[in-house]
C-alpha positions as a Markdown table, in Angstrom:
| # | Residue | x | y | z |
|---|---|---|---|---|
| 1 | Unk | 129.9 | 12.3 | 88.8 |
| 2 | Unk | 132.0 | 13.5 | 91.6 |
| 3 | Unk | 130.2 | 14.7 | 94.7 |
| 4 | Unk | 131.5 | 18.0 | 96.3 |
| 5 | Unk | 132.4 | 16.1 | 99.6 |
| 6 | Unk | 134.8 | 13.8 | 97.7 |
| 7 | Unk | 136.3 | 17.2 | 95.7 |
| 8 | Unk | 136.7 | 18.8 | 99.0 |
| 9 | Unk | 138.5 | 15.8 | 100.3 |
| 10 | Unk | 140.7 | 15.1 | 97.6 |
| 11 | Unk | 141.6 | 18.8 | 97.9 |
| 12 | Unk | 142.3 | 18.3 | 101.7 |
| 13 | Unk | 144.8 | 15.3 | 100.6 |
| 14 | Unk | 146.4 | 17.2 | 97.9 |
| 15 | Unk | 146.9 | 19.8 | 100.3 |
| 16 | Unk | 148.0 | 17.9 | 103.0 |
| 17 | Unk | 150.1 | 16.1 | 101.0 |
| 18 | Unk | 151.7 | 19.0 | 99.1 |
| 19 | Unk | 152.5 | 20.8 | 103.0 |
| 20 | Unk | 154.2 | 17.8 | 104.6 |
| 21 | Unk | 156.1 | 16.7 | 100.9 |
| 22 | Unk | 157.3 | 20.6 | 101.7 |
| 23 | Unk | 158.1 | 20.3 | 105.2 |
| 24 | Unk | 160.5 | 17.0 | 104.6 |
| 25 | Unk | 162.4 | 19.2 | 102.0 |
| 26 | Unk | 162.6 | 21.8 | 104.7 |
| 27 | Unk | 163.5 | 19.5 | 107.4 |
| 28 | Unk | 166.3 | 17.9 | 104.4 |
| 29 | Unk | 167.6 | 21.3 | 104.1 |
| 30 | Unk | 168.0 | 22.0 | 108.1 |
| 31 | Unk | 169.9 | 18.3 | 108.4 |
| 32 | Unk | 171.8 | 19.0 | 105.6 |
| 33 | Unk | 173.7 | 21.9 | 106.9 |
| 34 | Unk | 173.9 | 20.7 | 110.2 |
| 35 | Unk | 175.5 | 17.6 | 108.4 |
| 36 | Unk | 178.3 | 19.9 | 106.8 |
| 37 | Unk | 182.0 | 20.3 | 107.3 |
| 38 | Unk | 182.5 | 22.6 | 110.2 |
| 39 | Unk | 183.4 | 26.0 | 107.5 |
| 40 | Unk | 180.6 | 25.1 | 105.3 |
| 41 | Unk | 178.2 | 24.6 | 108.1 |
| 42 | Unk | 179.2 | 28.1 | 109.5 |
| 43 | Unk | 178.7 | 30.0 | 106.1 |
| 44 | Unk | 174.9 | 28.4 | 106.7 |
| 45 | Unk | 174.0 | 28.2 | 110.1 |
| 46 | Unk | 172.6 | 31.6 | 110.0 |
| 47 | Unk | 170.0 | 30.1 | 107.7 |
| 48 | Unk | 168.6 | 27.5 | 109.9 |
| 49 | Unk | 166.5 | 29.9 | 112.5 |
| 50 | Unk | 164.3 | 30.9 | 109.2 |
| 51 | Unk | 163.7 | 27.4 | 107.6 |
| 52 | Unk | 162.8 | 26.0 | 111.3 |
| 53 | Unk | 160.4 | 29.1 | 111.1 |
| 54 | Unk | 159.1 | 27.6 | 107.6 |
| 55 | Unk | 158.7 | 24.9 | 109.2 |
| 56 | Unk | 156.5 | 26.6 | 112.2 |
| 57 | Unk | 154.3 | 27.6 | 109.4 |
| 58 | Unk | 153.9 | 24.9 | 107.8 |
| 59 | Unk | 152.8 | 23.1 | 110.6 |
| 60 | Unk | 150.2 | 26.1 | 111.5 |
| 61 | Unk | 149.0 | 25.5 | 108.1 |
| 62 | Unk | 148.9 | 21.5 | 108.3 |
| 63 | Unk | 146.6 | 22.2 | 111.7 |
| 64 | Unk | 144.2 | 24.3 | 109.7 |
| 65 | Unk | 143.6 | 22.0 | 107.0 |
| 66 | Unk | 142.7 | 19.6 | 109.7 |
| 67 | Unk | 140.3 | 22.0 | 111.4 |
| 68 | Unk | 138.3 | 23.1 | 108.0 |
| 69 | Unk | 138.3 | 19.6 | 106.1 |
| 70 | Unk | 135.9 | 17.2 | 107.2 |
| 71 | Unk | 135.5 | 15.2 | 110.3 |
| 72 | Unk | 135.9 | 11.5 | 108.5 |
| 73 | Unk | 138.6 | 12.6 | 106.4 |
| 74 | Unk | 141.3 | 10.2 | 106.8 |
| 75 | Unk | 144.0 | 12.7 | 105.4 |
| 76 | Unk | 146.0 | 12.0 | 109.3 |
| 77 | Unk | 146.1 | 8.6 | 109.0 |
| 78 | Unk | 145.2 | 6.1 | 111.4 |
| 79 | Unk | 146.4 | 7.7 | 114.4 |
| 80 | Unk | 144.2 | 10.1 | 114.9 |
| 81 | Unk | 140.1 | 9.8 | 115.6 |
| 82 | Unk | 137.7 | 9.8 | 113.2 |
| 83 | Unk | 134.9 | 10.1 | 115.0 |
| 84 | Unk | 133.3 | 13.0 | 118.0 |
| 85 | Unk | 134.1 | 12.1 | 121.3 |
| 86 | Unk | 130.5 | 13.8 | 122.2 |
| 87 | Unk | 127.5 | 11.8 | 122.0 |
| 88 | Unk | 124.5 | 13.5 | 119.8 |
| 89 | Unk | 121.3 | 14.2 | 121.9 |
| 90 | Unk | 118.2 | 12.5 | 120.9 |
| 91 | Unk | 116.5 | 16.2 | 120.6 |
| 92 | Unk | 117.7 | 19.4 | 119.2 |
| 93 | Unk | 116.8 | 21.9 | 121.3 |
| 94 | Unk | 118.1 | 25.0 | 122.7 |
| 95 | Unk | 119.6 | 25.1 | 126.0 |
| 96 | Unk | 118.7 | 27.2 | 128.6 |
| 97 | Unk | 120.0 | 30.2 | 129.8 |
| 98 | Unk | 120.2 | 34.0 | 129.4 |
| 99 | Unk | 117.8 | 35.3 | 126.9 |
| 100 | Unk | 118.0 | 39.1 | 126.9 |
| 101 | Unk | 116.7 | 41.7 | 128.5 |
């Protein structure tokens, strides 16, 4: 039986997967038409301020899947920590400070 942290992560890689698979196509597209013959590439040129915007988005999206999945998945690949960079604190306790009134 699949636990719901191993749904959530396959979901996170499918995702993942499914953004960047879209943001090559994008980035194809844009290399493409700068690849052109100079009066084809004219006609087309227009078109490559909105798919680099796309491709803004997609990014924006790619960071929020690695904000709301969680911290061990491995959806980034190697490059990127997989572990806090704060150690825990033996006690769990409130810290001081302003408390009303």
């Amino acid at each position: 039986m699949a636990t719901a942290k191993g749904e959530f992560n396959e979901y996170c890689d499918t995702l993942f997967s499914e953004l960047t698979d879209i943001r090559g196509r994008v980035t194809q597209l844009i290399e493409g038409i700068e690849e052109m013959p100079v009066k084809s590439r004219i006609k087309l040129m227009e078109h490559v301020p909105h798919l680099e915007e796309i491709k803004k988005v997609i990014d924006w999206k790619l960071e929020i899947v690695g904000r709301v999945c969680p911290y061990d998945w491995k959806g980034f690949g190697p490059d990127v920590e997989s572990t806090v960079s704060v150690e825990a604190t033996e006690t769990e306790t409130a810290g001081g400070g302003y408390i009303g009134g």
